[in-house]
C-alpha positions, 0 to 999 in steps of 0.5 A: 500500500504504501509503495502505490502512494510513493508511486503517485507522489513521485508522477503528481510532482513529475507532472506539476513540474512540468506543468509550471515550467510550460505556463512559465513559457507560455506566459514569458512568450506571450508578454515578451515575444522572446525565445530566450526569455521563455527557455530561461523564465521556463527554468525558473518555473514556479518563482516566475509564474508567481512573480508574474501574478504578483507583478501583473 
């Protein structure tokens, strides 16, 4: 039982990584029109998705 639970923690993680990182480019390439910026902002992930809210 407690196998499964690690096995979901591990792939909610996994998955809302990735998720922070895509709405991080997405919404860097939608205000600054740069590639650079969407590669770099999606790095940051998370911190700049919150930035953003913050700031706008």
């Amino acid at each position: 039982m407690e196998e499964n639970q690690n096995k979901i923690v591990k792939k909610t993680v996994k998955s809302g990584i990735t998720f922070g990182s895509a709405l991080a480019m997405v919404i860097s390439y939608t205000t600054w029109h740069s590639v650079g910026w969407a590669i770099f902002h999606g790095i940051l992930s998370w911190v700049y998705v919150i930035y953003f809210i913050i700031r706008y």
